[in-house]
LUMZA-527752 format. One record per residue (C-alpha): residue in one letter; chain; z, x, y. Coordinates in nm, 2 decimals, padded with zeros to 4 digits. Example, Ala and Ser with C-alpha at 12.3 -4.5 7.8 and 13.67 -1.06 7.14 Angstrom:
% residues 2
   r   c       up     east    north
   A   A    00.78    01.23   -00.45
   S   A    00.71    01.37   -00.11
END
This chain:
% residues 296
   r   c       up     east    north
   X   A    00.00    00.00    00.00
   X   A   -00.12    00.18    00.35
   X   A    00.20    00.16    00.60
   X   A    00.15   -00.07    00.89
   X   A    00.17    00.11    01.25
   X   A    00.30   -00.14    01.49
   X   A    00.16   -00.08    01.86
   X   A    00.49    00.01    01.96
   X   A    00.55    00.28    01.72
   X   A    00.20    00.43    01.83
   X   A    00.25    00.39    02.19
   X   A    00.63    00.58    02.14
   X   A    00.47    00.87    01.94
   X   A    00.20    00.93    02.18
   X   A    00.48    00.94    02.51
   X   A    00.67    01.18    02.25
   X   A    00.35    01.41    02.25
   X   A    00.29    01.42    02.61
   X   A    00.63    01.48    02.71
   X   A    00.61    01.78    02.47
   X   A    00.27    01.88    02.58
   X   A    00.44    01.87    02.95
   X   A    00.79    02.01    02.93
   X   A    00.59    02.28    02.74
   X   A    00.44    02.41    03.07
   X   A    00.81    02.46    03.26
   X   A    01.01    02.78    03.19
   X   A    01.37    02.84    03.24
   X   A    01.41    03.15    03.52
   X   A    01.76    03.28    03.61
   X   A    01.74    03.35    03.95
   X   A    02.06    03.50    04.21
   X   A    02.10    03.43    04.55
   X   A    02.24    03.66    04.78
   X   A    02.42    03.61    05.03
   X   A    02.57    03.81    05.36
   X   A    02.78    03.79    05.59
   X   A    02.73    03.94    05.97
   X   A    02.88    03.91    06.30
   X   A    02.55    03.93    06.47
   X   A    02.36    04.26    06.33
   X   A    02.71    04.43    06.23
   X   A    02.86    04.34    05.91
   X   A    03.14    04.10    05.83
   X   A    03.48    04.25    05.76
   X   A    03.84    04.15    05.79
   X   A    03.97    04.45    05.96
   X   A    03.70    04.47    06.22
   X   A    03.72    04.37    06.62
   X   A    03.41    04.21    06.74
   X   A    03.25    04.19    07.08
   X   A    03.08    04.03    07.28
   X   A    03.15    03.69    07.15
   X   A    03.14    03.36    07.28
   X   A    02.98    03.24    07.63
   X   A    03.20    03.48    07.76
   X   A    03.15    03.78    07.62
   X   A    03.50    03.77    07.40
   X   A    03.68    03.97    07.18
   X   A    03.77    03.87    06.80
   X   A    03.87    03.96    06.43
   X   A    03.79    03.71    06.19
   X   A    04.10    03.55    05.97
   X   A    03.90    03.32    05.70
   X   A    03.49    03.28    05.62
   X   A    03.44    03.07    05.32
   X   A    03.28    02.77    05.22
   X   A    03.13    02.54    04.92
   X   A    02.74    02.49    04.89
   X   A    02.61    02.24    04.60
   X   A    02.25    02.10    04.54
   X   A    02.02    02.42    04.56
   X   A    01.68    02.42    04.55
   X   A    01.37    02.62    04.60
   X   A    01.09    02.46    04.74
   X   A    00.73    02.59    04.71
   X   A    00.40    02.59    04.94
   X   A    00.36    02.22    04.86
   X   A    00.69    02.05    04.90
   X   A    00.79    02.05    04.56
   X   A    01.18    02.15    04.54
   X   A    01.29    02.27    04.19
   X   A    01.69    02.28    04.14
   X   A    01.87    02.58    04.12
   X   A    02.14    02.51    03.79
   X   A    02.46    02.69    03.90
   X   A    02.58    02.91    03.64
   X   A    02.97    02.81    03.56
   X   A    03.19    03.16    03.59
   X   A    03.55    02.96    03.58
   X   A    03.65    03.10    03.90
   X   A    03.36    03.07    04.23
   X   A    03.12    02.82    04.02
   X   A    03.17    02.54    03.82
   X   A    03.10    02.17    03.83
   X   A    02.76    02.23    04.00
   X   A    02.94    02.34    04.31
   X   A    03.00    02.74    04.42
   X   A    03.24    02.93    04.66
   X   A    03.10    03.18    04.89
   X   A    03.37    03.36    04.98
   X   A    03.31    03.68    05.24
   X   A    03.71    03.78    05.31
   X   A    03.88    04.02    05.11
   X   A    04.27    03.93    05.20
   X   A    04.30    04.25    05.41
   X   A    04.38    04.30    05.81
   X   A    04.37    03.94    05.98
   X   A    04.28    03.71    05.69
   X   A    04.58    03.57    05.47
   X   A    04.39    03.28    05.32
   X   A    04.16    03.45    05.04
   X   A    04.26    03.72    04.77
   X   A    04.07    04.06    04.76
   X   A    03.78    03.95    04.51
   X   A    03.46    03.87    04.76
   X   A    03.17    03.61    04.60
   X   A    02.84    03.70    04.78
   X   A    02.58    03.57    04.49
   X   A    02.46    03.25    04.37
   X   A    02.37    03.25    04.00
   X   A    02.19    03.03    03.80
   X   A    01.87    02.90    03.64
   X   A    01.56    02.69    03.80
   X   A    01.33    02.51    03.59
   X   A    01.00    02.57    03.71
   X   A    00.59    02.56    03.62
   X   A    00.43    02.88    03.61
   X   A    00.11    02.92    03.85
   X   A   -00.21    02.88    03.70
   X   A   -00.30    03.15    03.60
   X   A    00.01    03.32    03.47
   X   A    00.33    03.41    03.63
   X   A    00.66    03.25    03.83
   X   A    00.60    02.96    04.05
   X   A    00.61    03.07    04.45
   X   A    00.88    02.94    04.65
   X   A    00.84    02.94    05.01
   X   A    01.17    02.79    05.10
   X   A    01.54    02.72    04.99
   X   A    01.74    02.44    05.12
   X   A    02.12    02.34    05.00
   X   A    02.39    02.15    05.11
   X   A    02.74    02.28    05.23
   X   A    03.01    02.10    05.07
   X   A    03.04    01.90    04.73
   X   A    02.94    01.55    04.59
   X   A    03.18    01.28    04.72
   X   A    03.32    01.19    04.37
   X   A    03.43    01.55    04.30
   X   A    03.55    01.60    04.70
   X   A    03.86    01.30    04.63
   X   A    03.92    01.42    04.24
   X   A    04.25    01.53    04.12
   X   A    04.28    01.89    04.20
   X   A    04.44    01.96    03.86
   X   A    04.17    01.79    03.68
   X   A    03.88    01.98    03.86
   X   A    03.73    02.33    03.78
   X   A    03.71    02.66    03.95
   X   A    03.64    02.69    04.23
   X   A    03.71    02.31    04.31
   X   A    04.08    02.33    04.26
   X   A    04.16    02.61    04.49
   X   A    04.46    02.46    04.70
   X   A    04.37    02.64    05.05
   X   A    04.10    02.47    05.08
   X   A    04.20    02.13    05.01
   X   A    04.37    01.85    05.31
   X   A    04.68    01.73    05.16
   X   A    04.66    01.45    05.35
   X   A    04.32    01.31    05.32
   X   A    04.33    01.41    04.96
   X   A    03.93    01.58    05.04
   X   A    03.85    01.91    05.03
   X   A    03.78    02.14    05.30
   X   A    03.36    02.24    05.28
   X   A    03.37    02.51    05.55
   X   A    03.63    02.71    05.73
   X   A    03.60    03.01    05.94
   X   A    03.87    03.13    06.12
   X   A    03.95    03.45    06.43
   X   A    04.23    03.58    06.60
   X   A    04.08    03.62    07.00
   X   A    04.16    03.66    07.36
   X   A    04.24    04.03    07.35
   X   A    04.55    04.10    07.50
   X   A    04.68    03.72    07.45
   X   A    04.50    03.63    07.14
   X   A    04.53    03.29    06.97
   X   A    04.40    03.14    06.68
   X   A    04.05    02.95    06.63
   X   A    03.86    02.82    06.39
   X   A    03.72    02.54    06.23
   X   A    03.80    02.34    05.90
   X   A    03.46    02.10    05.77
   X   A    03.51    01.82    05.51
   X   A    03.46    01.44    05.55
   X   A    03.61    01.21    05.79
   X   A    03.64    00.85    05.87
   X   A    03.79    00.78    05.51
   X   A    03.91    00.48    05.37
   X   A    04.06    00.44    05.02
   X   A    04.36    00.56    04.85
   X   A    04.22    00.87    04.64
   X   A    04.65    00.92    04.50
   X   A    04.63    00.56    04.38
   X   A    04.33    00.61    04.22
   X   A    04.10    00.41    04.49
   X   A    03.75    00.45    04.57
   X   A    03.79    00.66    04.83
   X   A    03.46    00.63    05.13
   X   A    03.38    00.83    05.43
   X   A    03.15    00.71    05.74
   X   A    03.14    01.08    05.86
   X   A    02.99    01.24    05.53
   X   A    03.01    01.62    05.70
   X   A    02.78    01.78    05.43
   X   A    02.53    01.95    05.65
   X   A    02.19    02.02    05.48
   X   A    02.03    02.43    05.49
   X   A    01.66    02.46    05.47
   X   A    01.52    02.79    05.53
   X   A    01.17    02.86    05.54
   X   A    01.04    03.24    05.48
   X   A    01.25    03.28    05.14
   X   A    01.12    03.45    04.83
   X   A    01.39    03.45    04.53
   X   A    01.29    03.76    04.42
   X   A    01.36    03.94    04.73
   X   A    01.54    03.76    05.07
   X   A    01.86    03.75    05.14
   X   A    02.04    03.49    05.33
   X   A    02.19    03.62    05.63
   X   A    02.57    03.36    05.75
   X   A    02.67    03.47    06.10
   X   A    03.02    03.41    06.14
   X   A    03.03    03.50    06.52
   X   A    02.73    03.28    06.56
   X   A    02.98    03.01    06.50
   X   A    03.18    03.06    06.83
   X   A    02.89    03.13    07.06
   X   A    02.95    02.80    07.32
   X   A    03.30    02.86    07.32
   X   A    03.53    03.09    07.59
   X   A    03.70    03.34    07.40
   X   A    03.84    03.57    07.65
   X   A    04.13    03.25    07.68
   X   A    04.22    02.94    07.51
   X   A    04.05    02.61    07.58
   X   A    04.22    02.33    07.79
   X   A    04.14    02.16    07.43
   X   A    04.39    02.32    07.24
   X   A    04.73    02.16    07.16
   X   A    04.94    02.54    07.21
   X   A    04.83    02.83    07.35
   X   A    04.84    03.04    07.02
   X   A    04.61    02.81    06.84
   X   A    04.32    02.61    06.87
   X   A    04.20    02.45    06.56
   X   A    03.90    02.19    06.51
   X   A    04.00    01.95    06.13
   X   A    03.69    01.77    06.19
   X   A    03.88    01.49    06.34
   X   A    03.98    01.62    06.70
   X   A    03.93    01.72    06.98
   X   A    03.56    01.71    07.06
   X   A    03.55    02.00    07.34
   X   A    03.62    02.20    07.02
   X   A    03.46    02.04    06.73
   X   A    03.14    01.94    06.91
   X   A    03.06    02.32    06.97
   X   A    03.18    02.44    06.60
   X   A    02.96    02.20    06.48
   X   A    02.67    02.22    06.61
   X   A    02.59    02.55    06.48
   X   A    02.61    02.38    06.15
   X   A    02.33    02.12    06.24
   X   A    02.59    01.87    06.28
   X   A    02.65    01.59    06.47
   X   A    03.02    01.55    06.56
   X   A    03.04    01.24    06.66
   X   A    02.87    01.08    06.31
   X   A    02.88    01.36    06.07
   X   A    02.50    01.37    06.04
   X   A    02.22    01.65    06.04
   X   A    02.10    01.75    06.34
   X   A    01.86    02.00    06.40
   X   A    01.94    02.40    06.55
   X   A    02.18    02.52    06.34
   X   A    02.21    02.93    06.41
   X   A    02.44    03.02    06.09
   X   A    02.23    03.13    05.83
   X   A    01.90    03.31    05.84
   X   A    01.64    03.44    05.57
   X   A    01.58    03.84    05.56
END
């Protein structure tokens, strides 16, 4: 008796065979990302007193430079973004998410521990070029921050690097995305710096509440002029501070030995630190001219 092949069955086979005949053309590349940190075209270090920072021409060390970037991709000629898979190390990547961390615990900074993380690792899945070889990649966008489920998690139940407690808000129960801290002023120095992470929230995240955000904070990188094989990506912590007097502290600030934008307050601080972030203080949304991070 010849077996009866029901359309179904012949229509599944055939989708089986293409998809083979498809994922067959896509290869599996580990890639790493590096980063580095500058303050302008000097190198980023705890210990060291920058100039010449500021609108005035200020003086400052830095104290903290780290932050969480999620949702890599390369992007080629034609617009076609490929996600970069983050490797999982169980201490600066896990979850999808990675720390970049530039301060090594010495001089100013008390936050961080001496170990530095400078280097995305992880895998793209990508179609060769006709003709043979790794697809071209023209660009590389990612996001600062994490995915909104994982940003109000239980600490205890996340992984590295999503459970580090400094930099967490106890009391929004969400995760700091970006902080960058200096001691300045020179002779009368104070603290400034800026802590990122979402605002506007509603939702108990202790009581096990869906926990929502109308100011989202998660600024979106895209960087055009990047090869993977090659560029760098160049964070400028001083670039951070640059419409800000630093020479004295702002009428803004609560004390005069610290001024300190939490993303809620005061906006003659947190519009500036923002902005260099291409974002919008006053929603939390992208906006376009952020001077942080270059390609070389």
């Amino acid at each position: 008796m010849k077996p009866i092949c029901s359309l179904a069955a012949i229509a599944a086979l055939a989708l089986l065979a293409c998809e083979d005949d498809h994922d067959s053309g896509f290869v599996d590349e580990a890639v790493e990302i590096a980063f580095e940190a500058r303050v302008a075209d000097l190198p980023f270090a705890c210990g060291q007193t920058y100039t010449g920072l500021g609108n005035d021409g200020g003086s400052g060390t830095p104290q903290d430079f780290r932050f969480y970037v999620y949702d890599v991709r390369f992007v080629t000629d034609a617009g076609e973004e490929h996600p970069v898979d983050l490797d999982d190390d169980g201490v600066y990547q896990g979850g999808g998410v990675a720390m970049l961390d530039f301060e090594d615990g010495t001089g100013a900074c008390k936050n961080g521990n001496a170990t530095l993380h400078t280097t995305l690792k992880g895998t793209v899945r990508a179609q060769p070029r006709h003709g043979g070889g790794e697809a071209g990649y023209s660009e590389i966008r990612f996001r600062i921050g994490m995915p909104e489920e994982q940003n109000h998690a239980d600490l205890t139940t996340l992984p590295a690097p999503l459970n580090d407690t400094t930099m967490s808000w106890s009391w929004n129960a969400g995760h700091i995305f970006f902080a960058a801290w200096g001691v300045f002023g020179g002779d009368t120095p104070f603290d400034l710096g800026v802590h990122v992470g979402s605002t506007g929230c509603t939702g108990d995240a202790v009581a096990g509440e869906v926990v929502a955000c109308s100011k989202a904070n998660r600024p979106e990188i895209a960087l055009a002029g990047f090869d993977h094989d090659t560029s760098k990506i160049v964070v400028d912590w001083g670039a951070l501070f640059a419409d800000l007097s630093l020479t004295a502290p702002s009428a803004a600030c609560d004390v005069a030995s610290s001024c300190a934008c939490h993303s809620f307050d005061p906006e003659p601080l947190c519009s500036p630190l923002f902005a260099p972030l291409g974002l919008d203080w006053s929603n939390g949304n992208n906006v376009a001219g952020q001077s942080l991070f270059s390609v070389q």
